[in-house]
C-alpha positions in Angstrom: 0.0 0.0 0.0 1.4 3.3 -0.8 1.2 6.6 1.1 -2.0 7.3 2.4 -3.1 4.4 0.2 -2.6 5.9 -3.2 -3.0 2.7 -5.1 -6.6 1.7 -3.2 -9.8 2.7 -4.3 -12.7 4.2 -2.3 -14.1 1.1 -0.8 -11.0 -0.4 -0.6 -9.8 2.7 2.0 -13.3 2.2 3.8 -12.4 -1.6 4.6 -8.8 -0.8 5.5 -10.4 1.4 8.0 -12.4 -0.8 9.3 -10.0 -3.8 9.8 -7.8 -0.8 11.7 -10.6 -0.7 14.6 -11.1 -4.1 14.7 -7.4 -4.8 15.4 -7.8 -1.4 17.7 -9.3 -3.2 20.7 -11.2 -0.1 21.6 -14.1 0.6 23.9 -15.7 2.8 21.9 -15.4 2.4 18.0 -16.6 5.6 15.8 -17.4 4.3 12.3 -18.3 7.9 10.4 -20.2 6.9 7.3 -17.8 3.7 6.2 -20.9 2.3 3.5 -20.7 5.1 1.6 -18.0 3.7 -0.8 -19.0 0.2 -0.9 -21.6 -1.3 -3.0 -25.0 -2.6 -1.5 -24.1 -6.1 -0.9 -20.6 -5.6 0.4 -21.9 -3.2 2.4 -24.4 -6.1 4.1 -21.9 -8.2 4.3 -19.8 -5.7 6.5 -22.4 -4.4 8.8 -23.3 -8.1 9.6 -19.7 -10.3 10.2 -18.0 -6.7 11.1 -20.0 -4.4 13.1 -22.8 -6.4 14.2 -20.6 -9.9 15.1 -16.9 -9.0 15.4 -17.7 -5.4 16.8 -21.5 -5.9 18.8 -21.0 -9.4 20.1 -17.5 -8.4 21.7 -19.5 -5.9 23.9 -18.0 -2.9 22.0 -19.7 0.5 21.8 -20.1 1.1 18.2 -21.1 4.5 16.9 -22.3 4.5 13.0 -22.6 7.6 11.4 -24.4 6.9 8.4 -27.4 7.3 5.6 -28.3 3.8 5.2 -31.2 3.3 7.2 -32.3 -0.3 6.1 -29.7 -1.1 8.8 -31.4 0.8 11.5 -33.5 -2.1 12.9 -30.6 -3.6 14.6 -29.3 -0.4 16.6 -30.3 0.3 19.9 -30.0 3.8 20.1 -30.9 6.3 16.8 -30.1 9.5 16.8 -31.3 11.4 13.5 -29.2 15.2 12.8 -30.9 17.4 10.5 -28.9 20.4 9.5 -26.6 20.4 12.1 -29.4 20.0 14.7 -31.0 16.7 16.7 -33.7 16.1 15.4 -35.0 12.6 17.2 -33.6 10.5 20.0 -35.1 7.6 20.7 -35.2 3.5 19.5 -35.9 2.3 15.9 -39.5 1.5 16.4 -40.7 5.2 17.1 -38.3 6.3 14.7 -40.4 4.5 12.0 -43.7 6.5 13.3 -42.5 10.0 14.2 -39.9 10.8 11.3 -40.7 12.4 8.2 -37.2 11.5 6.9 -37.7 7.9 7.4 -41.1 8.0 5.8 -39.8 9.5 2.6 -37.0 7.0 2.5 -39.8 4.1 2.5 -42.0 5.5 0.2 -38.6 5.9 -2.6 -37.4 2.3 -1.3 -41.0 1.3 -2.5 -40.8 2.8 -5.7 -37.3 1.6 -6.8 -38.8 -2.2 -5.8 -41.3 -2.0 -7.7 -39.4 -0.7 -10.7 -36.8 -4.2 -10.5 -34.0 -2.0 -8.1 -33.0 -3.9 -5.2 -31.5 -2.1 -2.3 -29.7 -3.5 0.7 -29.7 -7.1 -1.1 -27.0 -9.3 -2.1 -26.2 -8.8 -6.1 -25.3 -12.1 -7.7 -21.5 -11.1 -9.5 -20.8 -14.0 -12.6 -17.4 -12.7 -12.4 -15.4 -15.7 -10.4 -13.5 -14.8 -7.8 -9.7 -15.2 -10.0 -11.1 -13.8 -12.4 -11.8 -10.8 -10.2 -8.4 -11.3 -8.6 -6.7 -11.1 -11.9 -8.3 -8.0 -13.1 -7.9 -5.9 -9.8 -3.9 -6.9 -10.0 -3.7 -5.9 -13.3 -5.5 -2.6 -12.9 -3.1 -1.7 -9.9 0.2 -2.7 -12.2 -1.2 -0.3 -14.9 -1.9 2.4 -12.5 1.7 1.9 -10.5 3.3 2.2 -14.0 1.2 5.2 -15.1 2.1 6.9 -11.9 5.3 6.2 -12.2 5.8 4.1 -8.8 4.0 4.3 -5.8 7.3 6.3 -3.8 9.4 8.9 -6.3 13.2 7.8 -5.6 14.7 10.3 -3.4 17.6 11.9 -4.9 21.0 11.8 -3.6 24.1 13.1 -4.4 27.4 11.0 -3.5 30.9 12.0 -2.9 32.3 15.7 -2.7 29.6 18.6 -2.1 29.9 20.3 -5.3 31.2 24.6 -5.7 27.4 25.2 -6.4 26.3 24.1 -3.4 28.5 26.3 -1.3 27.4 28.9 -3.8 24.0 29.2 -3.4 24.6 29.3 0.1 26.7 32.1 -0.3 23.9 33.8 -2.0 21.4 33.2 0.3 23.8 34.7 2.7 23.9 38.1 1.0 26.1 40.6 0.2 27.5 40.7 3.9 29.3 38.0 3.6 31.4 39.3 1.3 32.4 42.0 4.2 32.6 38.7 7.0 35.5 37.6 5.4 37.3 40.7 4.4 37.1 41.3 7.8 38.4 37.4 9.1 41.2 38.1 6.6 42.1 41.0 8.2 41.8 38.9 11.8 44.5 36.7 10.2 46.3 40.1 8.7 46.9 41.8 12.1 47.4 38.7 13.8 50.6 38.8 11.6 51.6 41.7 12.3 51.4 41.6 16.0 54.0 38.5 16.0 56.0 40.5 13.5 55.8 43.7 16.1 57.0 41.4 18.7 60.3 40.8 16.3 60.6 44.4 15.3 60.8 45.0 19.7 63.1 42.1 20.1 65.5 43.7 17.5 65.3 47.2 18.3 65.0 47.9 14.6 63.3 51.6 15.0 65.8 54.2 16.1 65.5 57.5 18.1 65.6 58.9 21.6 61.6 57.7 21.8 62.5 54.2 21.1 66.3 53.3 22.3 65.3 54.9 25.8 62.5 53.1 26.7 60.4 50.5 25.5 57.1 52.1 26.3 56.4 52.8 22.8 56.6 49.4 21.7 54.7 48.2 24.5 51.7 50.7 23.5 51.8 49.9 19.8 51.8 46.1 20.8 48.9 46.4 23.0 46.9 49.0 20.3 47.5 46.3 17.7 46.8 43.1 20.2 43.4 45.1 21.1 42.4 46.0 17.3 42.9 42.3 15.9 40.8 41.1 18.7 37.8 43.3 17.8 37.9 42.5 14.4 38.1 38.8 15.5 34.6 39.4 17.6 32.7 41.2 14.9 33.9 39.1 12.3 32.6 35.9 14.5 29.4 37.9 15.2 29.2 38.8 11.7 29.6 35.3 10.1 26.8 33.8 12.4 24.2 36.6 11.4 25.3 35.9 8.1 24.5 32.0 8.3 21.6 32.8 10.4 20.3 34.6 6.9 21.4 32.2 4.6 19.3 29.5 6.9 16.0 31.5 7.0 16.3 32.3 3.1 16.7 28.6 2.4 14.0 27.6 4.1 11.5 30.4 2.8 12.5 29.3 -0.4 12.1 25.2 0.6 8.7 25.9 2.8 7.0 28.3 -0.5 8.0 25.2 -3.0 6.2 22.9 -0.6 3.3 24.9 -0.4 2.9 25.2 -3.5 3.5 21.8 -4.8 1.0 19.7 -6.7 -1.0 17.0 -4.7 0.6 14.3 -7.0 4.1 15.0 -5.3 2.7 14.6 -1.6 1.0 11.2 -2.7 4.2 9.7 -3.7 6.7 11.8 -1.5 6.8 10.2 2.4 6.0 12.7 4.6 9.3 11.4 7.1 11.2 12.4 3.4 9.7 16.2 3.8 10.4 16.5 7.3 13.4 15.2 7.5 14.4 18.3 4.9 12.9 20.4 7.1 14.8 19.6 10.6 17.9 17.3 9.7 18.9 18.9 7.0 18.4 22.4 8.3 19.9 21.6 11.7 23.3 20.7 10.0 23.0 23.6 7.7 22.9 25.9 11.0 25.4 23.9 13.1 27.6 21.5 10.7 28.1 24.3 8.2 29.4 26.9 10.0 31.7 24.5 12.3 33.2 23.8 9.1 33.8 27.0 7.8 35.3 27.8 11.4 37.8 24.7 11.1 38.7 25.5 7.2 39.6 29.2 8.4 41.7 27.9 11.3 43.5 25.8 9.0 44.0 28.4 6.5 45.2 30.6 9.2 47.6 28.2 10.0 49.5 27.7 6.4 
C-alpha cells in the first residue's frame, strides 16, 4: 500500500479502515459513514460479520454515522441530525412512526422495488473470484506504472559537495558576507603583524631617543594592535553567524513556498518522514555543521 493508500480505491480505503478498529481493541469504536463507498451487498456483508458480530457481540460501543437506514432495525440507540441539529432521539421502532425522513426513504425504497431496483440485497457477481483477482492486479500494475511508482526515488548526491552548493549558500547569505571575510582576513592580517611587532621590539630595529630609551612605545603599539585584531576577530565571529543565520531563513522560505505550493501528485508519492526530514535534519546541519566547518577551514588556512 502506498502513502495514504494511493493505489486503493474508495471502498478499498473504507475496509482498510475498518480492519484498523477491529485490530484497535477499543471501547468505543466511531465508524463515520464507512458504506458510503462500498456497493449494497458488500456493504451487508460488513455491517453483519463486522460491526454487528466482530464489533457488537464483543461488547464494543459502536457508533455508525451513516445514511443507510435499512440497517437501523438492529441499533439500539438512533439519533437522526438534521442540519446540524438533533432532530430525534429515541429506538428504531418510534423512529419509523415520528420521522418524516424515514417515511420519505420508505416510500422511494417502495418505488425503486417495484421498478426491478434492489437495495440493501445481495447482487449475484458471474465474475469468479480469479477472475476478479486477476483484473484488480492488473488494474493496480497499470496504474503503478502510469504513476510512475507508488514512492518517487529520493535523490542523492554522493561524494564531494559540489562549488554550487557552497554557492547558493553564499547567495542566500547576502552581500555581507562578502564584508565577514574581508574582515576574518584582516583577523588573520593583524594577527601577523602583532608577532611580527614582537620581532621588530626584540631587534630594536626603530631608532630614536623615543624608542632606544624606553620600551614604552613598543609596548603601546603592541597592545593597540593586540586590542584591534581582537575586535575585528569578535565582529567578524558575530558577523559570520548573522550571516549563516540569513542564509538559513532564506533557504527555508525558499524550501517551505516550494512545498506549499507543490501539486497533490508530489505529496501522494513523497513520504512525509522524506519532507520532514528536509525540514529539521537537513536544516539543523546547515545551522550547526556548516558553519563549524567553515570555522575549522579558516583555522586551518590561518595556520598555512
Amino acid at each position: 500500500i502506498g502513502e495514504r493508500g494511493i493505489n486503493l480505491s474508495g471502498g478499498q480505503r473504507q475496509r482498510v479502515s475498518v480492519a484498523r478498529a477491529l485490530y484497535a481493541h477499543s471501547d468505543i469504536v466511531i465508524l463515520d459513514d464507512p458504506l458510503s463507498a462500498l456497493d449494497a451487498h458488500v456493504g451487508a456483508k460488513l455491517v453483519d460479520k463486522c460491526i454487528q458480530r466482530l464489533l457488537g457481540e464483543a461488547g464494543r460501543t459502536v457508533v455508525l454515522v451513516t445514511h443507510h437506514l435499512q440497517y437501523l432495525k438492529d441499533a439500539d440507540l438512533v439519533i437522526e441530525i438534521d442540519h446540524g441539529k438533533v432532530s430525534y432521539v429515541g429506538d428504531h421502532t418510534q423512529y419509523e412512526k415520528e420521522s418524516q425522513f424515514y417515511k420519505t426513504f420508505l416510500e422511494n425504497l417502495a418505488e425503486k422495488t417495484e421498478d426491478g431496483d434492489t437495495m440493501g440485497e445481495e447482487i449475484p457477481v458471474k465474475e469468479s473470484l480469479a477472475d476478479r483477482l486477476t483484473r484488480q492486479e492488473s488494474q493496480a500494475e497499470a496504474l503503478q506504472k502510469q504513476k510512475g511508482g507508488l514512492v518517487a526515488t529520493e535523490d542523492r548526491e554522493k561524494g564531494s559537495i559540489s562549488l554550487r552548493v557552497y554557492l547558493t549558500w553564499a547567495s542566500a547569505a547576502g552581500v555581507t558576507l562578502l564584508l565577514t571575510l574581508f574582515i576574518l582576513l584582516s583577523c588573520q592580517v593583524g594577527s601577523i603583524a602583532v608577532d611580527y611587532w614582537v620581532t621588530v621590539w626584540t631587534e630594536k630595529r626603530f631608532t630614536g631617543p623615543q624608542w632606544e630609551d624606553s620600551d614604552t612605545n613598543y609596548i603601546v603599539t603592541y597592545i593597540g594592535m593586540a586590542l584591534f585584531t581582537g575586535i575585528l576577530v569578535f565582529v567578524g565571529s558575530i558577523l559570520l553567524v548573522f550571516d549563516a543565520l540569513r542564509a538559513s531563513q532564506t533557504l527555508f522560505t525558499s524550501m517551505l513556498q516550494r512545498i506549499l505550493k507543490a501539486t497533490p501528485r508530489f505529496f501522494d508519492v513523497t513520504p512525509l518522514g522524506r519532507i520532514i526530514s528536509r525540514f529539521s535534519n537537513d536544516v539543523t546541519s546547515m545551522d550547526t555543521t556548516l558553519l563549524e566547518n567553515i570555522n575549522h577551514a579558516y583555522n586551518l588556512t590561518s595556520r598555512v
